[in-house]
C-alpha positions in Angstrom: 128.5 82.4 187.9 125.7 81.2 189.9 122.1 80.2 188.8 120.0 83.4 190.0 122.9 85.2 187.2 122.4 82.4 184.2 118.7 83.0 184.7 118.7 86.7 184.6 121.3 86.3 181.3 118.6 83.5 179.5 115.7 85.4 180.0 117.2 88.9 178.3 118.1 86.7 175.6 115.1 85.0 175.0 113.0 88.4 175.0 115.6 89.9 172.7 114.9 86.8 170.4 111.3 87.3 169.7 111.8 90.1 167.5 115.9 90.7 167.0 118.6 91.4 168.9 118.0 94.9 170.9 120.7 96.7 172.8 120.9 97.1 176.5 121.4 100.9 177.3 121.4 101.5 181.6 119.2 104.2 182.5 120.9 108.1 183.5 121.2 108.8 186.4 118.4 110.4 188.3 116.7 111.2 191.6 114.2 108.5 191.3 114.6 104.7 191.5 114.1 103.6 187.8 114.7 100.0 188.5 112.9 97.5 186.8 111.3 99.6 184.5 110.6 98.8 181.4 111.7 100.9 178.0 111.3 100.0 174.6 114.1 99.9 172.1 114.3 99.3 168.3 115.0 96.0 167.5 118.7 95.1 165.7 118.0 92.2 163.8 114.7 91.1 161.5 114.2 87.9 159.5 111.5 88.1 156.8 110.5 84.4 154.7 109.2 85.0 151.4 107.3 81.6 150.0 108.1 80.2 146.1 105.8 82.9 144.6 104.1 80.0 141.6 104.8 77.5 139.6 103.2 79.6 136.6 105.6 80.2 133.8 103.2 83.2 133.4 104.3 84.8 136.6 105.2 88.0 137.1 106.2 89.0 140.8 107.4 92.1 142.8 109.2 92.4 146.0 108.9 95.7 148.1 110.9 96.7 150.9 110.4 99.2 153.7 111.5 100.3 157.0 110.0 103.0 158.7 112.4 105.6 160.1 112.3 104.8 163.9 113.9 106.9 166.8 116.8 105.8 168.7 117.6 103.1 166.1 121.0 103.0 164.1 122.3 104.9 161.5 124.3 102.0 159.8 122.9 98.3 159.0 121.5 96.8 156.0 119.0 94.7 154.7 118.8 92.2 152.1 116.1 89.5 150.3 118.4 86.7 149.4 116.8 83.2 147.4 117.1 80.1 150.1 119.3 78.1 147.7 122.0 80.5 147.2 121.6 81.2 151.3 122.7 77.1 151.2 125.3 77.3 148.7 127.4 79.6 150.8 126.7 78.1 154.2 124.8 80.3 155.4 127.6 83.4 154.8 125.3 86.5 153.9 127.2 86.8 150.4 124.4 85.7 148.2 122.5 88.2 145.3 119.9 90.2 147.0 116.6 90.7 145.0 116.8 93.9 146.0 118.7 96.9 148.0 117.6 98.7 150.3 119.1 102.2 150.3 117.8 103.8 153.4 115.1 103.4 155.8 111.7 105.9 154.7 112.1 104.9 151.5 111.0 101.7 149.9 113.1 99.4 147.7 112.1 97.1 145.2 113.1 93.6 142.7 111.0 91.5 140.0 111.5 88.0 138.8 109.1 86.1 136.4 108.5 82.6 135.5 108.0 79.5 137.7 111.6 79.1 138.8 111.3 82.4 141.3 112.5 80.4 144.7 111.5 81.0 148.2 113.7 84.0 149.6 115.5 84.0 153.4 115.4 87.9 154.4 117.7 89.3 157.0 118.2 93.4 158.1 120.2 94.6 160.8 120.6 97.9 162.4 118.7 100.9 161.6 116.9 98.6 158.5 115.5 96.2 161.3 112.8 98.1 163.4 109.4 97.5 161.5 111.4 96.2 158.4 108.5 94.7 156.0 108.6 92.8 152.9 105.4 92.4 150.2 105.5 89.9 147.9 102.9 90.5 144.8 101.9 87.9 142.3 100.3 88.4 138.8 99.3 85.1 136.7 97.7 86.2 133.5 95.8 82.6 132.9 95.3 79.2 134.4 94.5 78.3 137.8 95.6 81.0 140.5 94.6 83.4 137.8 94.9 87.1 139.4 96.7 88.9 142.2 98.2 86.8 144.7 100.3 89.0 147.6 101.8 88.0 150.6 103.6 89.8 153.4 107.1 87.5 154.1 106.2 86.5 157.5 109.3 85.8 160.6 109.9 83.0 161.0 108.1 80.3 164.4 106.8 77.3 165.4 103.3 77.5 165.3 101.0 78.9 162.8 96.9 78.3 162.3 95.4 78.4 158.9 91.7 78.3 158.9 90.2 78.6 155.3 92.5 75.9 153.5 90.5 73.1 151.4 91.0 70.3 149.3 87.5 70.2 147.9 87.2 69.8 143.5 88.4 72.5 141.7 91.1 73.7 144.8 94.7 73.0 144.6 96.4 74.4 148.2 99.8 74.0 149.1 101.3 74.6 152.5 104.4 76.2 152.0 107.7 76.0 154.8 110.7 77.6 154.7 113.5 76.9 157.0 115.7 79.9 157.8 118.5 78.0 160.2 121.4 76.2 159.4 119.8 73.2 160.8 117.2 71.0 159.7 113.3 71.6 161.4 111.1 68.7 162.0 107.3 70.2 161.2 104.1 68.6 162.0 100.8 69.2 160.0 97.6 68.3 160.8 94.5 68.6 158.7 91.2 69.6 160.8 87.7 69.3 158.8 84.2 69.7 159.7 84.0 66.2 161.9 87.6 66.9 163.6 91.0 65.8 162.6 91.8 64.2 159.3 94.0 61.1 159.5 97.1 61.5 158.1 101.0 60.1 158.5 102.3 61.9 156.0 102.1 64.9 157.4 103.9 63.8 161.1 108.2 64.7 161.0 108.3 66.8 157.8 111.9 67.5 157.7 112.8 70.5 156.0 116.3 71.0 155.0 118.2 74.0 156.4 117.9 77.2 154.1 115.9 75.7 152.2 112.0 75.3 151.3 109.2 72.7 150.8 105.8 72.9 149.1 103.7 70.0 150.2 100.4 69.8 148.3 97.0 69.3 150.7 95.7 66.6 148.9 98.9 64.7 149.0 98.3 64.2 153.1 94.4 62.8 152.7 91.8 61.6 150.3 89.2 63.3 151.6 87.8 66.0 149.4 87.0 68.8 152.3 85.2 72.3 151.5 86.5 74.3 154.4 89.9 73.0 156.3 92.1 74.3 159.0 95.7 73.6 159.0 97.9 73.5 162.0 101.6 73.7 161.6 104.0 72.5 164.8 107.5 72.8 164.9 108.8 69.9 166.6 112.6 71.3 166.5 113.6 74.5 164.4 111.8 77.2 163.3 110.0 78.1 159.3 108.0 81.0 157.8 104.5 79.6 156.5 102.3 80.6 154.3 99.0 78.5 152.6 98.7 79.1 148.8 95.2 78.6 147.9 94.4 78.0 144.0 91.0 77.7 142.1 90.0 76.9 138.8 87.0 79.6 139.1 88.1 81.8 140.9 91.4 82.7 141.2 94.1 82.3 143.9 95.7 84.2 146.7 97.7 83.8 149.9 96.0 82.4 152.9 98.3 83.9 155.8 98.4 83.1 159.2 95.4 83.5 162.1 96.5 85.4 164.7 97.1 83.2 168.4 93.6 81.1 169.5 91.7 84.0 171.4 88.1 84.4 172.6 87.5 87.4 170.3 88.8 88.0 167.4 88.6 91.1 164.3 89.0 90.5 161.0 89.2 94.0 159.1 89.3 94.8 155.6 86.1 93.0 153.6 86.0 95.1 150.6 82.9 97.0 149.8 81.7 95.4 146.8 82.6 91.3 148.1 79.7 89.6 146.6 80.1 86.2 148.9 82.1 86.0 152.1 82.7 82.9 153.8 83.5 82.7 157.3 85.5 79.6 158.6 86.1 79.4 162.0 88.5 76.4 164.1 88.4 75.3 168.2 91.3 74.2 169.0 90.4 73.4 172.2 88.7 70.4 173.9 85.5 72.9 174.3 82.9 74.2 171.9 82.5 78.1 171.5 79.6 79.8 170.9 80.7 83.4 168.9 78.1 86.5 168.3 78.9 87.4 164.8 78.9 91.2 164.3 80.0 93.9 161.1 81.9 97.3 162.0 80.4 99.1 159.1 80.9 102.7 158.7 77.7 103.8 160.5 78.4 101.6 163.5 78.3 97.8 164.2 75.0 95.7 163.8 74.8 92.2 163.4 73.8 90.4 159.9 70.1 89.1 159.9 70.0 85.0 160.1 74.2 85.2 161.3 73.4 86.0 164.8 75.7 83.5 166.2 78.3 80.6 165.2 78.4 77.3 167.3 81.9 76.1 166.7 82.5 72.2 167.9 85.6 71.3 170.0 87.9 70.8 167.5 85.9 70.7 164.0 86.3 73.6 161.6 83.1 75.7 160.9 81.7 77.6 157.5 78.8 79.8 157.4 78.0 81.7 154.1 77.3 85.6 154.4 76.7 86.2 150.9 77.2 90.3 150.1 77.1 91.3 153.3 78.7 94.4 153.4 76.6 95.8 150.5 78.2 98.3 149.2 80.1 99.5 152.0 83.5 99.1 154.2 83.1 95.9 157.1 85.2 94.0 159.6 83.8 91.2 160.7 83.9 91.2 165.0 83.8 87.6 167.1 83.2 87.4 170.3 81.6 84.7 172.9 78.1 84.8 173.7 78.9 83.7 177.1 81.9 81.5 178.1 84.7 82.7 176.5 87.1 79.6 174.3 89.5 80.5 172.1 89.9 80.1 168.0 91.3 81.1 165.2 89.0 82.1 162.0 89.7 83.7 158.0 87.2 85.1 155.7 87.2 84.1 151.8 86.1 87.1 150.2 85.0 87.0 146.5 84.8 90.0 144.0 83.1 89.9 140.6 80.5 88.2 138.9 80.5 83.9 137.8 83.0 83.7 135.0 84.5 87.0 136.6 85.5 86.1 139.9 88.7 86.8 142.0 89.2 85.8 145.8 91.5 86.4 148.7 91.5 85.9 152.3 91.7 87.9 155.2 92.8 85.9 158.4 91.9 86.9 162.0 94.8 90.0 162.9 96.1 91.4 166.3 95.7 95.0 166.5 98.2 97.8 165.0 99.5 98.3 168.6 102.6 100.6 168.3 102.8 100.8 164.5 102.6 98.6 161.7 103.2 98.9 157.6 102.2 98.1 154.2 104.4 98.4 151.5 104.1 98.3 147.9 101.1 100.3 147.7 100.1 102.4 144.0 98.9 105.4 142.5 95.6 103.4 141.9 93.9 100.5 143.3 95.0 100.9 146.7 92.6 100.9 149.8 93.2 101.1 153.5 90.7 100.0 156.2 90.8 100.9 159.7 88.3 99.2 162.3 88.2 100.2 166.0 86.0 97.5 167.2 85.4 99.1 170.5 86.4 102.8 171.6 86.8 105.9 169.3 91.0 105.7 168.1 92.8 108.7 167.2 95.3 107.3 163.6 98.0 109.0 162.3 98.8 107.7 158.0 101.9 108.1 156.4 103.1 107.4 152.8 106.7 107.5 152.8 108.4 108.5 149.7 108.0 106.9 146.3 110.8 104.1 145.4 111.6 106.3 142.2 110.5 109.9 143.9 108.0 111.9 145.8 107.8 113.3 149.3 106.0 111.5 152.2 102.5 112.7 153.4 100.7 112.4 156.7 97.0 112.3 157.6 95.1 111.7 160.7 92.0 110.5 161.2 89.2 109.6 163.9 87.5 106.6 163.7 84.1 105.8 165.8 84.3 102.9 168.1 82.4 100.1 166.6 83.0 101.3 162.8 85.3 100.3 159.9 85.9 103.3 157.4 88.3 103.0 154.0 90.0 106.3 154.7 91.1 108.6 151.8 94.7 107.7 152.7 97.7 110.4 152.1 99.8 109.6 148.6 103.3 111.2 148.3 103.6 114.0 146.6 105.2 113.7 143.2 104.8 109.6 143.4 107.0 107.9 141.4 106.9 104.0 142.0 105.3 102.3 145.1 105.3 103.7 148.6 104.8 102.3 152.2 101.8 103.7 154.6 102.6 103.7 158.0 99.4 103.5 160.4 100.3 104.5 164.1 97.5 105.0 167.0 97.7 108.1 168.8 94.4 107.8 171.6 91.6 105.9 172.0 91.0 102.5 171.7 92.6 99.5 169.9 92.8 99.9 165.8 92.9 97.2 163.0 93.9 97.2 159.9 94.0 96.1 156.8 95.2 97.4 153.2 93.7 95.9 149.6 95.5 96.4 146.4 93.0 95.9 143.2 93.6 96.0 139.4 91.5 94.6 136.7 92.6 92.1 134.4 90.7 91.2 130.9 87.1 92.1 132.9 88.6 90.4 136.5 88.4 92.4 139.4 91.9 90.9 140.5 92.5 92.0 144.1 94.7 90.6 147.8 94.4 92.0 151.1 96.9 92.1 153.4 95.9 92.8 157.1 98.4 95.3 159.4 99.5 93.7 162.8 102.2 95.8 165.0 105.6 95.5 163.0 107.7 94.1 166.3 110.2 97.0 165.8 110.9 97.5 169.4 111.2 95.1 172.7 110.4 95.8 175.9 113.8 95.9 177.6 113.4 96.1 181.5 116.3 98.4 183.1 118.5 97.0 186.1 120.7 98.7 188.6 124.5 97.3 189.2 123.9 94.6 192.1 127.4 92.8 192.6 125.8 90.9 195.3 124.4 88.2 193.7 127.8 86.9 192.4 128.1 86.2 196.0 124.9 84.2 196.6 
């Protein structure tokens, strides 16, 4: 087998690896030369991370599963959320307690644990469970630091991730949390970026983190400096982990800090709820250039830019904070960034923060990619949840489904228009006859890109307790390019 046929072999594989394992199907026959095009197929096999949930003997948590019923994929398959220990106990042999079982695609599963000994759990689905298979991991802490409603989406597992928003500043207490899927040890780096540039730090070089297992390293533990506003930067050296940054304040609460989407010029961060009484904006260069952003909010009625916010001058890489107090006041925002001239990429996260002193609650809501094909939220409830969807340049056509309830009820679709330049919390569908949690489902019909983002909320002893998670595509097909029969090239 010559070298033109290993390449063509390495590259299918390596596309088929991003998201799972798809199928090759050749194209029927026709009277046109189909060659080389491209046609997308569900995915066969999904990996989902779920981080160590707290370290709070006062923890409650909740695991929700979902996969969207997707054409062309397999009837058979399964899916299961197993803890990283047990993974290791077994070598790796997919025999270990699931948290929970999925039954069917359409219809969500779910599992509890309490206390502090919940570990990190190594997710795996196959077949029809794969395509847009996603996992919520929810948090309550009645008391103590972290107080509140801490959720997470388990996240697949790479080599690179970008947390701006991260801090080791009095009264903070942020872990970086990576967990290690493979059967063979990952070497991470992380680096600690503040508002002068990089932190010095050798702890954080060659963090080895044992296959199928899970590490927790504590911020502080990497520098003295007490920093307000940090970005983190994970590299993989060798390997692969899921991250995730757990963020916990004595004041106000604690959440989940997920990833930034990729360094890009512009970026849309969807979701701010409408009654935030102090966002903070932090913003990383990674680059050896500054960037200078225009800072603009989608709001309902259209998007305008926040008096005294114009702009944010970002230096090469040094991680940037500006305060915009209440600025959605009162009603639904995405925060837009784009260059006011040369175009340099970053990464950015808003802190967002509910309530009143003595009553306060925060999460985060890190830069997102749009929907694209479709993308899903699951464990959503009868009451407190809210979905926000920003089309930060042309008009978007949006199709909203709630599947079926995890105990009953019968899945509901709405559509709706949204306005280029606007963010509207829709009045999103709810199944009929709810019973449980349920999944929605946001898929672009026309128009323009969409964000999105979906906030769950309950109030605890006065504490307007809250997370947002934001809605990137769900990765639940590949692009497969189609290839006729050419014997030649064994010859070559």
């Amino acid at each position: 087998m010559n070298r033109s046929t290993l390449s063509l072999i390495a590259g299918t594989a390596a596309l088929a690896a991003v998201t799972g394992f798809a199928a090759l199907t050749p194209p029927e026959a026709s009277g046109t030369d189909s060659a080389g095009a491209a046609a997308r197929l569900p995915v066969e096999r999904t990996s989902l991370l779920c981080p160590a949930p707290s370290t709070s003997d006062l923890a409650e948590t909740s695991y929700t599963s979902f996969t969207p019923v997707t054409e062309g994929a397999g009837s058979g398959g399964t899916a299961q959320l197993a803890a990283a220990a047990q993974e290791s106990a077994d070598d790796g042999k997919k025999t270990a307690k699931s948290v929970l079982k999925p039954e069917a695609p359409g219809t969500p599963a779910t599992g509890e644990s309490s206390g502090a000994d919940t570990p990190a759990y190594v997710g795996t689905a196959e077949g029809g469970f794969a395509p847009g298979w996603t996992v919520q991991q929810t948090t309550e802490v009645a008391a103590g630091t972290g107080r509140g409603l801490q959720g997470v989406d388990c996240t697949a597992p790479d080599t690179e991730f970008w947390f701006p928003g991260a801090s080791t500043a009095a009264g903070r207490t942020d872990y970086v949390h990576l967990t290690n899927p493979d059967d063979s040890a990952a070497v991470v780096d992380i680096e600690l970026y503040g508002k002068d540039g990089a932190l010095e730090s050798e702890v954080g070089e060659g963090v080895t983190v044992q296959p199928h297992a899970t590490d927790a390293v504590l911020l502080s533990t990497l520098t003295d400096e007490k920093q307000t506003d940090l970005t983190v930067h994970i590299s993989v050296r060798s390997g692969r982990v899921g991250s995730a940054v757990q963020a916990l304040d004595d004041e106000s609460g604690g959440d989940w800090l997920a990833a930034s989407t990729d360094p890009a010029g512009s970026l849309v961060l969807p979701g701010i709820p409408e009654d935030a009484t102090q966002v903070r904006l932090v913003v990383f260069a990674p680059g050896d250039a500054d960037a200078d952003l225009k800072v603009r909010l989608a709001s309902p009625s259209g998007s305008i830019t926040p008096a005294g916010h114009e702009t944010v001058h970002v230096k090469a890489g040094m991680t940037s904070a500006v305060d915009l107090g209440d600025i959605t006041r009162g009603e639904a925002g995405s925060l837009l960034l784009s260059p006011t001239d040369r175009s340099v990429p970053v990464v950015a996260a808003v802190q967002v923060v509910r309530g009143k002193e003595g009553k306060q609650e925060m999460a985060f809501i890190p830069a997102t990619g749009p929907v694209g094909t479709r993308a899903t939220a699951a464990d959503n409830r009868s009451k407190g949840t809210t979905l926000s969807l920003t089309a930060p340049e042309k008009t978007a056509k949006v199709k909203v489904t709630a599947s079926a309830g995890s105990e009953g009820g019968t899945a509901a679709s709405k559509t709706y228009t949204i306005k280029g330049g606007t963010t509207q919390d829709v009045d999103a569908p709810v199944p009929s006859g709810l019973k449980g949690t349920y999944a929605l489902t946001v898929e672009p019909l026309s128009g323009g890109p969409v964000h999105a983002a979906r906030t769950l909320a309950v109030t605890e002893d006065g504490v307007p307790a809250f997370t947002v998670q934001t809605l990137p595509d769900d990765r639940g097909t590949v692009s497969v390019p189609q290839a006729d029969e050419d014997l030649s090239v064994l010859q070559r």
